[in-house]
C-alpha positions in Angstrom: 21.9 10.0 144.2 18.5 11.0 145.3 15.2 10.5 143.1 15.0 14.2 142.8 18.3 14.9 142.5 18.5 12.5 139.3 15.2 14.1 137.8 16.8 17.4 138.2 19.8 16.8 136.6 17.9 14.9 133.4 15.7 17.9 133.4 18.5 20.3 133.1 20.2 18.1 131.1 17.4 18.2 128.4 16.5 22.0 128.9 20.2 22.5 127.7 19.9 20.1 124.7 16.8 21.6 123.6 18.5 25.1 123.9 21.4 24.3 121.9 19.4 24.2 118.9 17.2 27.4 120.1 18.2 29.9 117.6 16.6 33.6 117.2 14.4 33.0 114.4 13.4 30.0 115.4 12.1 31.0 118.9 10.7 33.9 117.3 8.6 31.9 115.0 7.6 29.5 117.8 6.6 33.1 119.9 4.7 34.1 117.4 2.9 30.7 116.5 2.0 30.5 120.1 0.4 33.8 119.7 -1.4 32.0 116.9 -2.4 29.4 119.2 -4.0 31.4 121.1 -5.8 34.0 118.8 -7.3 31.1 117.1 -8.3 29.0 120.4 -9.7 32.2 121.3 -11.7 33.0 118.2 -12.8 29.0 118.6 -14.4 29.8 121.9 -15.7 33.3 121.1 -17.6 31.7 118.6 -19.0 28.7 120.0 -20.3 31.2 122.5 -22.3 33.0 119.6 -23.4 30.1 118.3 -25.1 29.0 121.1 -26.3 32.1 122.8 -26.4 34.9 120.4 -28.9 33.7 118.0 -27.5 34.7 114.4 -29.3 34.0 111.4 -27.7 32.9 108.5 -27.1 36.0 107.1 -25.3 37.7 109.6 -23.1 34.4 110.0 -22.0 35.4 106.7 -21.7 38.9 107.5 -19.5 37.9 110.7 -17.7 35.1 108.5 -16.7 38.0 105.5 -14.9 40.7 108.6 -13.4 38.1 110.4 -10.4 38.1 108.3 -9.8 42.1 108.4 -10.5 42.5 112.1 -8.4 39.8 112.9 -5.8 41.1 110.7 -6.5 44.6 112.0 -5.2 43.4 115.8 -2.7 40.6 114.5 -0.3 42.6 112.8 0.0 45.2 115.9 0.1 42.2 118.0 2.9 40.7 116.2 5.0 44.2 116.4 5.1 44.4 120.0 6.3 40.8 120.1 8.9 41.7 117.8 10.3 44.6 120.0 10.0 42.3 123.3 12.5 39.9 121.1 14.8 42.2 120.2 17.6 42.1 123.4 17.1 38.3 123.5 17.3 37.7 119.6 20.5 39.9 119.6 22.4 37.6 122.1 21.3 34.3 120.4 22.5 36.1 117.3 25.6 36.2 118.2 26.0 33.1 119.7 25.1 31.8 116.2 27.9 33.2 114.5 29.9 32.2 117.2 30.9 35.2 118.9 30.6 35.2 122.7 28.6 37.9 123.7 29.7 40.8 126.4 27.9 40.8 129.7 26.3 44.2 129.2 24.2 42.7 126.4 23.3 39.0 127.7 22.2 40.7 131.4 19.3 43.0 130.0 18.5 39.6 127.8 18.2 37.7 130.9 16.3 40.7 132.4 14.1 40.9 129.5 13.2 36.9 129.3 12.5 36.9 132.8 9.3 39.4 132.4 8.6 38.3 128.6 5.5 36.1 130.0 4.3 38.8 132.1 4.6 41.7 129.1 2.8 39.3 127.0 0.5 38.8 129.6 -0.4 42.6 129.5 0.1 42.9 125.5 -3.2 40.6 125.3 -4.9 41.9 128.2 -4.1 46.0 127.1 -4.0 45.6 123.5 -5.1 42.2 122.0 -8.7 42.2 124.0 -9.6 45.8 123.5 -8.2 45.6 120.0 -9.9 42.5 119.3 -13.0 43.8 121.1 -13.1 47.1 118.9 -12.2 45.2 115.7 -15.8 43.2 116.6 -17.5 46.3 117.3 -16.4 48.4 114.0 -16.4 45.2 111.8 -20.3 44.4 113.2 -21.3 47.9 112.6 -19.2 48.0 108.7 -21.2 44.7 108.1 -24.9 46.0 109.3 -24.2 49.4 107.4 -23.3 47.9 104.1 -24.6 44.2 104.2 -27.9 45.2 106.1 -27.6 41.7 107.9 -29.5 43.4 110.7 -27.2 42.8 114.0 -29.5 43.4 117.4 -27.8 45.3 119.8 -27.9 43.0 122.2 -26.1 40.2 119.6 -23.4 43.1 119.4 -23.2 43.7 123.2 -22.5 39.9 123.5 -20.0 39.4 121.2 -17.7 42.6 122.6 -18.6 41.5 126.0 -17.8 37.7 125.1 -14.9 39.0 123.6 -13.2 40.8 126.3 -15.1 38.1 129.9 -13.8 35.2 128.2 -11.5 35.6 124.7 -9.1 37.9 125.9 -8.3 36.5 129.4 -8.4 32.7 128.3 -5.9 33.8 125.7 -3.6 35.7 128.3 -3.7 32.8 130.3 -2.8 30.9 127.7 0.2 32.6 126.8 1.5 33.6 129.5 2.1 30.1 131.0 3.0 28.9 127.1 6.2 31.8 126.8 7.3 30.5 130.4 7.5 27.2 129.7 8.8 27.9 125.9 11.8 29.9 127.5 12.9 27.1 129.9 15.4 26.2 127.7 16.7 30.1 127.0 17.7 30.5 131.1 19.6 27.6 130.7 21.3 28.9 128.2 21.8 32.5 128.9 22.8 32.4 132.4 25.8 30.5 131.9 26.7 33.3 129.8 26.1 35.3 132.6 25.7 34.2 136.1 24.3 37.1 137.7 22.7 40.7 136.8 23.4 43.6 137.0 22.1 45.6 139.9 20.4 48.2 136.6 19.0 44.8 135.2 17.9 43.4 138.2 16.4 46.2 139.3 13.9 45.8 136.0 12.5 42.5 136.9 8.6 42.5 137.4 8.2 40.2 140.4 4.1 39.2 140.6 3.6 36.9 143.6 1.7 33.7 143.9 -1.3 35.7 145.9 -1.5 38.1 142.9 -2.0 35.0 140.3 -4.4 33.3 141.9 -6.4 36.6 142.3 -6.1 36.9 138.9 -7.1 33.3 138.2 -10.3 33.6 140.5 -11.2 37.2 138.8 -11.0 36.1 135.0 -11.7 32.3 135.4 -14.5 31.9 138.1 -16.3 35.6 139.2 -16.4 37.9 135.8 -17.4 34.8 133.6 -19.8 33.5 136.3 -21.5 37.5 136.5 -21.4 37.4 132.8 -23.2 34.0 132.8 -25.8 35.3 135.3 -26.7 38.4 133.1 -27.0 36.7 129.9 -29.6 34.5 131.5 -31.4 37.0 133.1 -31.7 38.8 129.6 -31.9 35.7 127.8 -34.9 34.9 130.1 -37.0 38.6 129.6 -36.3 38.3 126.2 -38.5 35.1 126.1 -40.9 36.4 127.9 -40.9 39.1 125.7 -41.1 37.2 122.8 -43.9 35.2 124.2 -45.9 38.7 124.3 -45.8 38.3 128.5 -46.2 42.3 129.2 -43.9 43.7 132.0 -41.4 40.6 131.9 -39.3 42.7 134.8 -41.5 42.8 137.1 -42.1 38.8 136.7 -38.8 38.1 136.8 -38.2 39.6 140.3 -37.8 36.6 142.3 -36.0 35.1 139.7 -33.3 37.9 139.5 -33.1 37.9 143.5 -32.0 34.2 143.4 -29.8 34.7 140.5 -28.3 37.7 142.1 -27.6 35.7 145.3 -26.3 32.5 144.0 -24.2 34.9 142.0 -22.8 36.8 144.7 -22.3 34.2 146.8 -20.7 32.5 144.8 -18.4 35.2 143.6 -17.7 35.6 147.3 -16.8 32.1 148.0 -14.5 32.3 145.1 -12.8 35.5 146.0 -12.7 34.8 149.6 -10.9 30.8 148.8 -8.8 32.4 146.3 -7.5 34.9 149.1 -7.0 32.3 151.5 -5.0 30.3 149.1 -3.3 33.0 147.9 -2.5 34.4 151.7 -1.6 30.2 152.7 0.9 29.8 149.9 2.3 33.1 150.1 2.8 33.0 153.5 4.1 29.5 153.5 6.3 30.8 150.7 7.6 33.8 152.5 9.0 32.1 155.5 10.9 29.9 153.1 12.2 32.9 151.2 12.6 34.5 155.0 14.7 31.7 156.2 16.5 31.6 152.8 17.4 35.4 153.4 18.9 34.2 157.0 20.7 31.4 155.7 22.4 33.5 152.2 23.7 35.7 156.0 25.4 33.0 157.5 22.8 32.0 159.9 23.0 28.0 159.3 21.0 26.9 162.8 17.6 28.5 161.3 15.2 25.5 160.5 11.8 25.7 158.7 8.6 23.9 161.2 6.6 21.7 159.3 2.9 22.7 159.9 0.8 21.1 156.9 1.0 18.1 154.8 1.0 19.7 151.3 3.5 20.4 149.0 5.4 22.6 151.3 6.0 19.8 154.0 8.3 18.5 151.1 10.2 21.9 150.4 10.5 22.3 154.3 11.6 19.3 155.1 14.6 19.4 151.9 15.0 22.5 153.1 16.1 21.7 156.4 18.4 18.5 154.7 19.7 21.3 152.7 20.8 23.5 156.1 22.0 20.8 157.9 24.4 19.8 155.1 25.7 23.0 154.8 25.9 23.0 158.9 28.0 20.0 158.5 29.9 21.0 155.1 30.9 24.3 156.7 31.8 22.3 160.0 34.0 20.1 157.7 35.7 23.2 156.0 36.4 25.2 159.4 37.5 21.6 160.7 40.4 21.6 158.0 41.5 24.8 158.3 41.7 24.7 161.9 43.8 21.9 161.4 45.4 23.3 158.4 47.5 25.6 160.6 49.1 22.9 162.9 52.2 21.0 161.6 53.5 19.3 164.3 52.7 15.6 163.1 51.4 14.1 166.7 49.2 16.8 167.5 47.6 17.4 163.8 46.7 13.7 163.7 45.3 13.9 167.5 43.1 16.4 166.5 42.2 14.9 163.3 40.8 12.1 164.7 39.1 14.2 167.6 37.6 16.0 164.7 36.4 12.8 163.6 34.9 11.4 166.5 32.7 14.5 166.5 31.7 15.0 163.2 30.6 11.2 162.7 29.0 11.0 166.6 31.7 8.1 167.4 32.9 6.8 170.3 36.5 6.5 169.4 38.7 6.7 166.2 42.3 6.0 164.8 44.4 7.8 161.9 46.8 5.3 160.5 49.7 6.7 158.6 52.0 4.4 155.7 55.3 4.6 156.6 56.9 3.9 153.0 60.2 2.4 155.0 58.9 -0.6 156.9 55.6 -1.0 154.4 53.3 -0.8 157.7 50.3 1.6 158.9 51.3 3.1 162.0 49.5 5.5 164.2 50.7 7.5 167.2 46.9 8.8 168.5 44.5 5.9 169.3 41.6 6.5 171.4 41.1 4.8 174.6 44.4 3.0 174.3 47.5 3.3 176.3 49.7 2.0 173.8 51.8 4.9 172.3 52.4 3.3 168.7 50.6 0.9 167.3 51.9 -0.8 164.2 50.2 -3.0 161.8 51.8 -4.9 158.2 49.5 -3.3 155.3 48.2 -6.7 154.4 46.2 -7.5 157.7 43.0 -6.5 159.3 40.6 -3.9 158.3 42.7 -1.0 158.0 45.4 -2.8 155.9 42.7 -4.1 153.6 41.1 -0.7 153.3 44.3 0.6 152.5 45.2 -2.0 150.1 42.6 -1.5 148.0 42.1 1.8 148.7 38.1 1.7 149.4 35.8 1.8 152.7 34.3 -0.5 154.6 31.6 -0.2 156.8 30.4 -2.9 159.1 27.6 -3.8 161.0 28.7 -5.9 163.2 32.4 -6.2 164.0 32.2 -9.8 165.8 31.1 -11.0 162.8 33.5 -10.1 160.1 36.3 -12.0 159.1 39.3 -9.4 159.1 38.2 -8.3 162.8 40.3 -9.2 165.3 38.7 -9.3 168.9 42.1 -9.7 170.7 42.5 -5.9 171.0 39.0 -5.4 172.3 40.0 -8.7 175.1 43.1 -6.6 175.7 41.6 -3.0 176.3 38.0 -3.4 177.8 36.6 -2.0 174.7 33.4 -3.4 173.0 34.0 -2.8 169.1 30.4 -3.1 167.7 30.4 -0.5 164.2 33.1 0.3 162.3 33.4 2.8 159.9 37.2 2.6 157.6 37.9 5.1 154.4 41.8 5.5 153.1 43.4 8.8 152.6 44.8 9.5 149.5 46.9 12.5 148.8 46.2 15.1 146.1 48.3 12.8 143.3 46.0 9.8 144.3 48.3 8.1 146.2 47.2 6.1 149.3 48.8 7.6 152.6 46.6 6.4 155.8 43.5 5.5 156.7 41.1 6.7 159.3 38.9 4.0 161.4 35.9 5.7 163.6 34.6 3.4 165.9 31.0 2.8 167.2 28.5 5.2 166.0 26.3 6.6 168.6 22.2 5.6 168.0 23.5 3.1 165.5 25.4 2.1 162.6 26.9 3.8 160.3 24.8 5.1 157.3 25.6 6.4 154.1 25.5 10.0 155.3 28.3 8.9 157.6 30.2 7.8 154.6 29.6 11.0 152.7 30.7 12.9 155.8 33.9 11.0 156.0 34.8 11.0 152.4 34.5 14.6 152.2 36.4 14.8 156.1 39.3 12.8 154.4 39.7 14.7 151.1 40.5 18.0 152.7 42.8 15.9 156.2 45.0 14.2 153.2 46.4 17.4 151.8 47.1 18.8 155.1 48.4 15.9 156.8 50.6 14.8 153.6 52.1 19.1 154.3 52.1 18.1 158.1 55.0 15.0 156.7 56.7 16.4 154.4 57.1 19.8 157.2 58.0 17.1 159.3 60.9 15.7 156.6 62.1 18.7 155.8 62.5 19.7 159.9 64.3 16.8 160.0 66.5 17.3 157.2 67.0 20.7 158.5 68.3 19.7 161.5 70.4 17.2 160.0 72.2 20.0 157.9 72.2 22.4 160.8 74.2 19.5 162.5 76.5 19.4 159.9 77.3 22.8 159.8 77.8 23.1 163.2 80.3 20.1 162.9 82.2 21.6 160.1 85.3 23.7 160.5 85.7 25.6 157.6 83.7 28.6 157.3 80.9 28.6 155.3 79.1 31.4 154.0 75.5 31.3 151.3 74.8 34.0 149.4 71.3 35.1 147.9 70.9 35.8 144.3 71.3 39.7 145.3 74.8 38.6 147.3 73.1 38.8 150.7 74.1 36.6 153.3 71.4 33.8 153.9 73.3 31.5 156.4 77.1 31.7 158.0 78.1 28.3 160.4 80.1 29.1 163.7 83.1 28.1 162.3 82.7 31.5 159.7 81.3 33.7 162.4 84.5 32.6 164.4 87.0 33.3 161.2 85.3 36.5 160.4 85.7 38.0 163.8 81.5 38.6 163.8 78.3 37.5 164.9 75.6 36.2 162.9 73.3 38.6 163.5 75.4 41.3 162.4 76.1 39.6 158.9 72.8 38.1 157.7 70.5 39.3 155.2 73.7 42.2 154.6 75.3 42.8 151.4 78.6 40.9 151.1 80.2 43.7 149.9 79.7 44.9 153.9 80.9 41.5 155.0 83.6 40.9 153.5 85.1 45.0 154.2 87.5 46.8 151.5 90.5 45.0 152.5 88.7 41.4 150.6 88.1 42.7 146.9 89.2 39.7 145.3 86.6 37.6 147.0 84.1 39.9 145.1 85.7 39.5 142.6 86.1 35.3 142.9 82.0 36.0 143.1 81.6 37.7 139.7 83.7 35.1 138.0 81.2 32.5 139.3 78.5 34.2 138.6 80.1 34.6 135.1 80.9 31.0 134.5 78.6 29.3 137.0 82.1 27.3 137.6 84.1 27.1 141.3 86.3 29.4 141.7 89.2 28.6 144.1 91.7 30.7 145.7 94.8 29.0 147.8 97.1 30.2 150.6 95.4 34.0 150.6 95.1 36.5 153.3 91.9 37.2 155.2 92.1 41.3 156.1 90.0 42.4 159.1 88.6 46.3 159.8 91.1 45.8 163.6 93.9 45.5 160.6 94.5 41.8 161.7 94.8 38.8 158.9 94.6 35.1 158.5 95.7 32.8 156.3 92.7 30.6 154.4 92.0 28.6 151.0 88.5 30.1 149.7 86.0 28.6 147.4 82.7 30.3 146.0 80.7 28.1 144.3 76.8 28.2 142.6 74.3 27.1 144.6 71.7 25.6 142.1 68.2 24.4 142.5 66.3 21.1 141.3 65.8 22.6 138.1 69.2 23.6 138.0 68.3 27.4 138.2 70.8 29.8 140.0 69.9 30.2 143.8 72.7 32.3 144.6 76.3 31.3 145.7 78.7 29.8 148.7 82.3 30.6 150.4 84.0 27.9 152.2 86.6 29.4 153.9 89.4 26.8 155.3 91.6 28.5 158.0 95.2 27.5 157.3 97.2 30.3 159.8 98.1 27.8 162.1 99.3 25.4 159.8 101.4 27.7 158.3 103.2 28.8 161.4 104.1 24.5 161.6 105.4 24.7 158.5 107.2 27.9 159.4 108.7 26.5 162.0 109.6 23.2 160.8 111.3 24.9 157.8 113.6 25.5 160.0 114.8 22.1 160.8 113.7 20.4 157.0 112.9 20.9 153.9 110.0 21.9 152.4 109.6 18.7 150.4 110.0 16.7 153.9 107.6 19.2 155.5 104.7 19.4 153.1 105.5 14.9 153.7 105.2 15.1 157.6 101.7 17.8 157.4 100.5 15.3 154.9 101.0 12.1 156.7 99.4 13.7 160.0 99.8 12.3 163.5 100.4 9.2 162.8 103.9 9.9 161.4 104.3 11.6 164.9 105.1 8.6 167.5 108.4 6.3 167.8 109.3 3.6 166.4 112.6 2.1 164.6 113.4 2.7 161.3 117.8 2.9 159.9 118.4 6.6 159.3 122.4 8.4 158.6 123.5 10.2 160.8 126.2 13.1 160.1 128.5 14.4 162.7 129.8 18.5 161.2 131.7 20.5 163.4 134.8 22.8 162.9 138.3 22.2 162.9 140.3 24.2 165.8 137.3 26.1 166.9 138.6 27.0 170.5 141.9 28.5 169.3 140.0 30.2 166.1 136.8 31.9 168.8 140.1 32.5 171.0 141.5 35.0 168.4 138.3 36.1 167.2 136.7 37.5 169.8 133.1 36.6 171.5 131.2 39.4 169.1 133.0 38.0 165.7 132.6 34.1 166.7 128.5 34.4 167.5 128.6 36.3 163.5 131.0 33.6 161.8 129.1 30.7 163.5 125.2 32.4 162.2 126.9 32.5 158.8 128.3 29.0 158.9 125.4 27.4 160.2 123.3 29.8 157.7 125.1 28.0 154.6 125.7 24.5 155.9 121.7 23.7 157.1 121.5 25.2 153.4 123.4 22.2 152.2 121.8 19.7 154.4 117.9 20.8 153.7 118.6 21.0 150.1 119.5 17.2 150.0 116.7 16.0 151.9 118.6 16.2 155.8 116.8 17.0 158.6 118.4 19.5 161.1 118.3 17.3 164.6 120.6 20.3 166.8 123.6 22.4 166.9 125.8 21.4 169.4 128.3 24.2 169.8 130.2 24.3 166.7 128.7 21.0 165.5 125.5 20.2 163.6 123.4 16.8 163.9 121.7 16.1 160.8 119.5 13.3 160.3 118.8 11.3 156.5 115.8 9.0 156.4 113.6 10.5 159.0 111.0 10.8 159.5 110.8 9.4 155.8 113.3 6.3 154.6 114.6 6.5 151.2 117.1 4.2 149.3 119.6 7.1 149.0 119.9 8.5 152.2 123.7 7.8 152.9 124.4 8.6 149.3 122.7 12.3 150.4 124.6 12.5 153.8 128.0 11.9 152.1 127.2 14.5 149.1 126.8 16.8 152.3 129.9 15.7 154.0 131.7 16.5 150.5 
């Protein structure tokens, strides 16, 4: 930290201990003892000037000692009221601060308001009220003290003392406290502006503003040209009244020459002194005014205005911080519209190419990297380098710069590349490239947690300084937050299109519900079984979805809304509006968050039409038992091989002369019947129905399935 910057901060630092013991009597007692000050240094000076020019005799020294007490008393007390009612707005905000009570902003602004112009209204108290008072107090308490003491005062002695009085008393005592109250309420700013950090427009518009130029007007008036016209009379008078004394007759007329010289040192030098006051005045106020000027521009936005040094005072100082002042702003706002240019981009490979050509820019570098921990192979890897053709470079955390910046999480800067130890010249061999500065910082996310590093490479005009660092750091505080976003968008891109994938891939329908039963997301495989498109079904109610013909999956919703539970519903029928259907299992189930708070819900709808028209039809031919076996088993149960099964051989005795006397029409009814009741018998002992064969049937025991009872079952069949 600067010289300056330190100073300022101790300064502030003491101004606010000093205020925290600042309470309203006690600053009112110092306010008033400065006052003291003052009206006694006065009266000091007031009457070292009578003792050495107004001749007093002993007696009127006693008559001056005897009033001084009443006609200082007389302006004192009046002195002391006003004070009082200047105090008032401040003493009733450190009041309450006292008692602990955090005063409301319509009482601490006019406070502020009213501290800000407490020098100058004291300023005008003394010059107003104090000097004439004090000057009248003089007058009557000379004239009470000739009446009734007969001490003889000469009017001249009483001219003198008024006049003394109100050239060099009054403004030496405004002076006095004017700059004493300033510096005495330092601590009271401090103090009441962080109770308040601006004013109100009413307040502000209160402020007396008196300008350098007016000061030192002031200064030259009071200090130099009335004292030094009041110094020129009294010696002209002083000087006829010794001629006089000395019985010279027409001392005037003698003094001629003498009061022409007097008169034009005087007025030349009254002139020199107004006319260098001015000039001051009109230097340092113009100086000061294109500071405030450029400060006006700047408060607008107007960060390219710069302040021309043209002296070598003070001002060459405030100038020239001024202009470090802009130019940091320049590069802190460049900084800030930096990151949220790049705040807005997510794809990873761009956001970390224009990071580092952000970089390169900001810092006046001829080339940079961005090297990104991947937490998987414990390596910094970056796909943006610079200069190099190379599309990924890789390196292990523990080697070169960047892995040692990152491993301890600091910066480097160096000097000279060829001559550190962790630089390794093989890449510059490889690429061209002369590495001569080099400029490392690691990125840390906003947990602390180290997630890259950035490397700028040769500084243009020189190495790297300080100010480079600065610039960096703050570069690589606002890049971590949006480049740790730009990988976790990245992640969660990825895992989306992971799930997508899997949806897709899924056959079963599969439906997610809001926490206001809207559809979210539907899969093809549930746009297919609804009969719908997507766009016709999300974001709708699923009441819509699902159509009249469904209540009971609203009703499978509300009891897992109920009991946050699954709810499952087998071998039920899908209704559509065409007044078509399909066989499905459902399942709703709660979708819940990390935190395990309801998101909403799911149906996963498994299609099962066609497998019930297999089972339909192999009920024809086996039992269900056998059936529910061969859909269980699958496709592999499907293909030949050899396996010992029982064969049974029905058919009926005499058939040809029986359908002879029966007649075509009876025979095809006696032989459904028959069939009807024997593949009855066979099914319900585990047979399978292989083919009719006239009036014969084929059954089959121990296929597709063996079992140690088969020719027991094919016999109980026979029987």
């Amino acid at each position: 930290m600067p010289d300056s910057a330190v100073a300022g901060a101790e300064s502030i630092e003491k101004a606010t201990d000093a205020a925290a013991g600042l309470t309203a009597g006690v600053l009112l007692r110092r306010l008033i003892m400065l006052y003291v000050w003052g009206s006694a240094a006065a009266v000091v000076i007031t009457f070292f000037l009578v003792l050495v020019g107004l001749e007093f005799t002993p007696e009127q020294w006693l008559g001056l000692f005897l009033i001084t007490p009443f006609a200082v008393l007389f302006y004192v007390l009046s002195d002391i009221y006003v004070i009082v009612r200047h105090f008032r707005p401040i003493a009733k905000v450190l009041s309450s601060l006292e008692k602990g009570v955090v005063p409301p902003q319509e009482e601490v602004s006019p406070a502020i308001a009213r501290a800000l112009n407490l020098p100058f209204y004291s300023f005008i108290r003394v010059t107003f009220l104090h000097g004439p008072g004090a000057a009248l107090a003089v007058l009557v308490g000379l004239l009470t003290a000739d009446a009734f003491m007969d001490v003889d005062y000469e009017t001249w002695q009483v001219a003198g003392f008024v006049l003394t009085v109100l050239f060099f008393a009054s403004p030496t005592h405004a002076i006095f406290e004017y700059f004493g109250i300033a510096r005495l309420l330092g601590p009271v700013y401090v103090k009441l502006w962080r109770l308040c950090p601006s004013l109100r427009e009413e307040d502000r518009e209160k402020l007396i503003s008196i300008n350098l130029k007016e000061k030192l007007l002031y200064l030259a008036i009071f200090v130099t040209t009335l004292p030094l016209l009041f110094f020129a009379i009294s010696i002209l008078f002083k000087t006829g009244l010794l001629l006089d004394n000395l019985g010279i007759e027409d001392p005037l007329a003698r003094l001629g020459p003498l009061l022409h010289w007097v008169g034009g040192v005087v007025a030349v030098c009254m002139l020199g002194a107004l006319t260098m006051s001015v000039l001051t005045a009109s230097e340092v106020s113009r100086s000061a005014m294109r500071m405030l000027d450029t400060m006006r521009e700047v408060q607008q936005g107007r960060l390219d205005r710069r302040l021309s040094i043209i002296s070598t005072d003070e001002y060459m100082d405030l100038y020239r911080g001024f202009n470090l002042m802009t130019e940091s702003l320049r590069e802190e706002v460049r900084i800030l519209e930096v990151s949220q240019d790049l705040a807005g981009e997510l794809n990873l490979d761009r956001l970390i190419a224009r990071i580092m050509t952000a970089a390169t820019e900001l810092l006046g570098a001829e080339r940079s990297t961005l090297f990104v921990y991947d937490r998987k192979t414990g390596e910094l890897w970056s796909r943006f380098a610079e200069g190099l053709a190379s599309s990924e470079i890789r390196i292990p955390t523990d080697q070169g710069i960047a892995g040692a910046v990152f491993t301890d999480g600091g910066l480097l800067n160096i000097d000279d590349a060829y001559n550190h130890p962790l630089f390794n010249p093989a890449v510059d061999r490889r690429t061209g490239f002369r590495t001569r500065s080099i400029l490392c910082m690691s990125i840390v996310n906003k947990v602390g947690e180290r997630i890259g590093v950035t490397q700028v490479l040769n500084k243009r005009g020189g190495p790297f300084t300080a100010k480079d660092e600065a610039r960096l750091r703050a570069f690589t505080a606002q890049v971590g937050v949006t480049l740790e976003n730009a990988q976790l968008f990245d992640d969660v891109l990825n895992m989306k299109n992971y799930n997508e994938g899997i949806l897709r891939s899924t056959t079963n329908g599969i439906v997610t519900l809001d926490a206001d039963n809207r559809v979210v997301r539907a899969n093809d495989a549930a746009v297919k079984l609804l009969h719908t498109t997507l766009e016709a079904i999300v974001d709708q109610p699923v009441e819509a979805v699902v159509g009249e013909g469904n209540q009971w999956i609203l009703r499978s919703l509300e009891n897992v809304w109920r009991t946050g539970e699954n709810d499952l519903s087998v071998d039920t029928v899908l209704v559509f509006p065409n007044g078509e259907s399909s066989s499905c299992n459902l399942t709703v189930a709660p979708l819940k968050g990390i935190d395990d708070e309801s998101m909403g819900s799911m149906i996963i709808i498994e299609d099962i039409s066609s497998e019930k028209r297999v089972r339909a039809t192999m009920a024809r031919y086996m039992s269900k038992e056998v059936a529910d076996q061969l859909l269980a088993a699958g496709e592999s149960e499907l293909g030949g091989k050899n396996q010992l099964v029982t064969i049974l051989f029905s058919d009926i005795r005499s058939f040809t002369s029986i359908s002879e006397a029966m007649g075509a029409r009876e025979t095809v009814s006696m032989l459904n019947e028959y069939f009807e009741e024997m593949v009855d018998v066979v099914l319900s002992n585990g047979g399978i129905l292989d083919k009719y064969i006239g009036d014969s049937i084929m059954a089959l025991f121990g296929a597709p399935f063996a079992g140690e009872h088969d020719a027991d079952h094919a016999v109980k069949v026979a029987n």
